[in-house]
C-alpha positions in Angstrom: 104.7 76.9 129.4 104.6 78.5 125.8 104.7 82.3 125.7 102.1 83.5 124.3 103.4 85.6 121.9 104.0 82.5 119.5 107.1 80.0 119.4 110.6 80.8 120.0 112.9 80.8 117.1 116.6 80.4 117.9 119.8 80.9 116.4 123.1 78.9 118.5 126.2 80.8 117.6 129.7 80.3 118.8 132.0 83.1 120.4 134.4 80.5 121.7 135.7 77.6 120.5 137.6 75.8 123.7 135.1 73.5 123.6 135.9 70.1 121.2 138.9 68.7 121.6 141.4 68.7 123.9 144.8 68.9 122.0 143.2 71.2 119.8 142.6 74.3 122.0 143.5 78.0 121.0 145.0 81.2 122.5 144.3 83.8 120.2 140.1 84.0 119.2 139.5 83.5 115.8 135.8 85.1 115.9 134.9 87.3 113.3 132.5 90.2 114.6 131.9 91.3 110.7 130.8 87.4 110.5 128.5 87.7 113.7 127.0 91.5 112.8 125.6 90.0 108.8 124.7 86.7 110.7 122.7 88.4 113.5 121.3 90.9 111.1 119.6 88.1 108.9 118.2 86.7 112.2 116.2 89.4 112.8 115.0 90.1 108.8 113.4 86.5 108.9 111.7 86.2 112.0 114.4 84.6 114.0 113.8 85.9 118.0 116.5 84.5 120.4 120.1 83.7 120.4 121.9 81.4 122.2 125.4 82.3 123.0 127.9 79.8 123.3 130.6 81.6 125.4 133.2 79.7 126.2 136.5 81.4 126.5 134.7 84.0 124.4 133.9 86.0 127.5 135.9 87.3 129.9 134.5 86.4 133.7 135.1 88.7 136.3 135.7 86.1 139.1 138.0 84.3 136.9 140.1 86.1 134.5 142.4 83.3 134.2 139.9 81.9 131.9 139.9 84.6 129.9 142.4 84.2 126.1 143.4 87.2 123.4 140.8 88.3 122.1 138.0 87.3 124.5 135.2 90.0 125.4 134.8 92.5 128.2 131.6 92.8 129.9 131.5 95.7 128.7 131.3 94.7 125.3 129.2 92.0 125.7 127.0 94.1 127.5 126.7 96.8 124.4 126.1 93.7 121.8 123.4 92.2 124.3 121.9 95.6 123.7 122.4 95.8 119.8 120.9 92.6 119.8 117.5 93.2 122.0 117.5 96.4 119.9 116.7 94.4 116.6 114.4 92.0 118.3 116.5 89.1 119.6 116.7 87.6 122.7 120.6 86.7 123.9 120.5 83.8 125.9 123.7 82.5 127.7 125.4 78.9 127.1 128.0 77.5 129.4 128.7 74.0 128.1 129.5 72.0 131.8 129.4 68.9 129.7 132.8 67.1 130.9 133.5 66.2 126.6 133.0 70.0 126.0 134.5 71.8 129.1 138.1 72.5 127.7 137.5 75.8 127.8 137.3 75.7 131.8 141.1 75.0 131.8 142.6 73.6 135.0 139.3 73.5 136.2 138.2 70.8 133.8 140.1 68.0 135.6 138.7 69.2 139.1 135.2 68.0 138.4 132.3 67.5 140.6 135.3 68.4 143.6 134.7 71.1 145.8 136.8 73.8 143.8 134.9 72.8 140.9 131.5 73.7 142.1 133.2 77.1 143.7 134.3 78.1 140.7 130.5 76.5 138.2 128.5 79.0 140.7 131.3 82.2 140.2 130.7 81.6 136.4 126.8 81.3 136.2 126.5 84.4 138.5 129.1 86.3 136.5 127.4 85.4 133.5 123.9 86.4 134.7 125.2 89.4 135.9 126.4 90.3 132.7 123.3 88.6 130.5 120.9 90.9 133.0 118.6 88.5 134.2 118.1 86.2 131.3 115.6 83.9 130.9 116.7 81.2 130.0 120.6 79.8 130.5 122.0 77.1 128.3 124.2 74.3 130.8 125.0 72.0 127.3 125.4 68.3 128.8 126.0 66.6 125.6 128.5 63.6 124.4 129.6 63.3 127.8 131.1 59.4 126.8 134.2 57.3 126.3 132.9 56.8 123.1 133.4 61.0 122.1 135.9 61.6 124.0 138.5 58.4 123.0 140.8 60.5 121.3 141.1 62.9 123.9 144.3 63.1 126.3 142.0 63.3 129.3 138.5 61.7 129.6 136.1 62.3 132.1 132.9 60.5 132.1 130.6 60.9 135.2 128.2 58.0 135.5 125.1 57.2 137.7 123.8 59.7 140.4 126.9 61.8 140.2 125.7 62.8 136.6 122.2 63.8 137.8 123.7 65.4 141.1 126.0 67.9 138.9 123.5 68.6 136.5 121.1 69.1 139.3 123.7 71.3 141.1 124.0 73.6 137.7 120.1 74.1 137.5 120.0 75.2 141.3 122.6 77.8 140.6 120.9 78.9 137.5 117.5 78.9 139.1 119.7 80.9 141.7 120.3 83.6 139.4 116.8 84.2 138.1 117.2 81.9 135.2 115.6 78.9 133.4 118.1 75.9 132.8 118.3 74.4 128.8 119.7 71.1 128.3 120.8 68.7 125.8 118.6 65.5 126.3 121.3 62.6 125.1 120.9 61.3 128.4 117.1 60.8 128.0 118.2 58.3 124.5 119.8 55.6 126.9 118.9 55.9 130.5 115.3 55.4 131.4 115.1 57.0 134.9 116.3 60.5 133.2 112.1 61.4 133.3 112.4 60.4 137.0 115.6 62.1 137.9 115.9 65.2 135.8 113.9 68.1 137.0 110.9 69.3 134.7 111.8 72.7 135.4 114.7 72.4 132.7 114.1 73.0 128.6 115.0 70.0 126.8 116.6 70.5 123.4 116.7 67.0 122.1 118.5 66.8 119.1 118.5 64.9 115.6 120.4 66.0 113.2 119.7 63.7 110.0 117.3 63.8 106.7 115.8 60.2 107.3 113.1 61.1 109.8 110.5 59.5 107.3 112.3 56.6 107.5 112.6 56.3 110.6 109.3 57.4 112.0 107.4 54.7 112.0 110.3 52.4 113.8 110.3 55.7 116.4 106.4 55.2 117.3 106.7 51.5 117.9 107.0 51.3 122.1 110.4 50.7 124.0 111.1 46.7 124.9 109.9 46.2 128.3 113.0 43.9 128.6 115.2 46.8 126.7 119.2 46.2 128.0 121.8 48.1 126.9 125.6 47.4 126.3 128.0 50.0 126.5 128.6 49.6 123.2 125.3 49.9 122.3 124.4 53.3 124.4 127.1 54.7 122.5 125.7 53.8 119.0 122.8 56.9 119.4 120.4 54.7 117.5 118.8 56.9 115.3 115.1 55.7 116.3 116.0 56.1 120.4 116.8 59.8 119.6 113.9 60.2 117.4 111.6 58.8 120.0 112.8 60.6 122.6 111.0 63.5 121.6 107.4 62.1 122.5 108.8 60.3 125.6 110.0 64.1 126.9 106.4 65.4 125.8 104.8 62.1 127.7 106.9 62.6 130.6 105.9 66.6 131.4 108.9 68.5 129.7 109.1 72.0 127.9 111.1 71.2 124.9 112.9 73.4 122.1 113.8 71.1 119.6 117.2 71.3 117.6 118.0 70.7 114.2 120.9 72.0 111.9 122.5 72.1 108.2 125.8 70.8 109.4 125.5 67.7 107.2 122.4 68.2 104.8 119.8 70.5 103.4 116.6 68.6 105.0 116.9 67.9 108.5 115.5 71.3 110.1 112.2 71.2 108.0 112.1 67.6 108.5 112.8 67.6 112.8 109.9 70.7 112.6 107.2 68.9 111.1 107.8 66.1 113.2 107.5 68.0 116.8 104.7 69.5 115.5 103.0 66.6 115.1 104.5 64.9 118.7 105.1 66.8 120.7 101.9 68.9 122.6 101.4 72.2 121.8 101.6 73.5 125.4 104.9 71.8 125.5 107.0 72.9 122.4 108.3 76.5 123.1 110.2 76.6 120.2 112.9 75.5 117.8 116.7 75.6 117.7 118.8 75.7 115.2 122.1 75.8 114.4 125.3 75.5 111.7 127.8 74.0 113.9 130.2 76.2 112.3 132.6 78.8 114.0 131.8 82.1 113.5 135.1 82.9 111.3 135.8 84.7 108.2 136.1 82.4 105.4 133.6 81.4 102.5 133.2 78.3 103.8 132.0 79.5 106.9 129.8 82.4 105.7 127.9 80.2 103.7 126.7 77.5 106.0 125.6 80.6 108.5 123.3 82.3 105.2 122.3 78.3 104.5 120.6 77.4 107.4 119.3 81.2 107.8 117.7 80.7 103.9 116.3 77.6 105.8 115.2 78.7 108.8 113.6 81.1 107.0 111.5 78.5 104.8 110.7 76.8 107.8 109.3 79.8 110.0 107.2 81.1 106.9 105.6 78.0 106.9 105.0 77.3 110.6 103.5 80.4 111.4 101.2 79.6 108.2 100.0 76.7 110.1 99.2 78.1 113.1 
């Protein structure tokens, strides 16, 4: 349920980057704490109230140093930071991406999945990371892009299919749920495989995402009803039709789930206004907790960088004044 101090607004920031491709991965961090400080800053000077951290290598874990590159942070630093950042009003929340396209930064570990050691080590990390977080309340497991489709240029592709895919994901709730946290999710499942309502707990946030400046035009096709004789190809559950991930959206809200819709300015100006006033107007007030947004850009020095953060913070800015206006 909604807390009822008002909606959450949330920032997604990266502190690693092991995450996207596997030939691509780095030793030495490239984060840029000057970058994070002005970002994080802004946050709180526009109403923004919770950020979720996407750790990665970023943060050293004490069960498993070997994660762990130049440059990643202590506890004891993330600790102080998680206590700059409650200081100014914002509430860290922890992401561990177990996604099998965005789990490079789990090294050796990433081509043990769903084995024994695997799960060992997925329950070390959660509990390391909760320890460390201090009880948070929510806890970010990703679960995006895991396809051929992503992954095809990859030198090692994992995709999990069927009940092993709702087994893991339901053995990464437990363990959060474990710790004293609520799991968050990416919802690309829910886009191409009905029984997701059926097999995916409602105890877990959804954060659906759409990340394009066409949601008039494709509203209306988004409303129209599923095919009762709907069959997809694989080539086809790979496409994301835009109007499936639209849709999904209400079909969460219809199905029971809490949901924290996310939008970005990694590809245009409109998309976060737009992907606000459409939950809204679908999805039930007792169900939307909040919104999520986010750049998609490292956290590096560089121009470039600096001004997609202060873009989508102008933004999310816009978009909060006018929210709370509503409401």
């Amino acid at each position: 349920m909604k807390e009822k101090s008002g909606l959450i607004w949330a920032n997604l920031l990266q502190l690693g980057e092991n995450m996207w491709n596997d030939r691509k991965t780095v030793e030495v961090s490239r984060f840029d704490e000057r970058v994070w400080e002005h970002v994080t800053g802004r946050m709180s000077g526009i109403g923004m109230n919770m950020l979720v951290i996407d750790l990665a290598e970023g943060m050293e874990y004490p069960s498993h140093p070997e994660l762990a590159i130049k440059g990643s942070w202590t506890p004891q630093k993330m600790k102080r930071e998680l206590s700059r950042l409650r200081a100014l009003g914002i509430e860290p929340v922890p992401k561990l991406n177990f996604s099998t396209c965005h789990d490079v930064w789990l090294k050796e570990y990433a081509r043990m999945v769903s084995t024994p050691e695997y799960y060992r080590v997925v329950s070390d990390l959660i509990r390391d990371t909760c320890r460390i977080f201090g009880n948070p309340r929510f806890f970010h497991i990703g679960m995006d892009e895991e396809t051929y489709r992503v992954q095809r240029a990859f030198d090692y592709v994992v995709c999990r299919n069927g009940d092993l895919w709702y087994q893991d994901l339901d053995f990464y709730r437990r363990e959060v749920e474990k710790n004293g946290a609520r799991a968050m999710m990416w919802s690309d499942q829910a886009w191409s495989e009905p029984p997701f309502a059926e097999k995916v707990s409602k105890r877990i946030v959804q954060n659906n995402w759409y990340y394009w400046n066409d949601v008039p035009r494709v509203e209306p096709q988004s409303l129209l009803p599923r095919p009762p004789d709907e069959k997809k190809t694989d080539d086809a559950m790979h496409e994301w039709s835009h109007v499936q991930q639209l849709r999904a959206f209400r079909e969460l809200d219809a199905a029971g789930f809490d949901q924290m819709p996310c939008a970005t300015n990694w590809n245009n100006r409109e998309n976060m206004a737009q992907v606000a006033d459409y939950s809204m107007k679908h999805i039930s007030p007792e169900r939307l907790l909040g919104f999520l947004f986010t750049p998609w850009e490292f956290t590096f020095s560089g121009e470039q960088y600096v001004k997609k953060h202060n873009e989508l913070l102008d933004l999310a800015g816009d978009v909060i004044k006018r929210i709370k206006s509503l409401t």
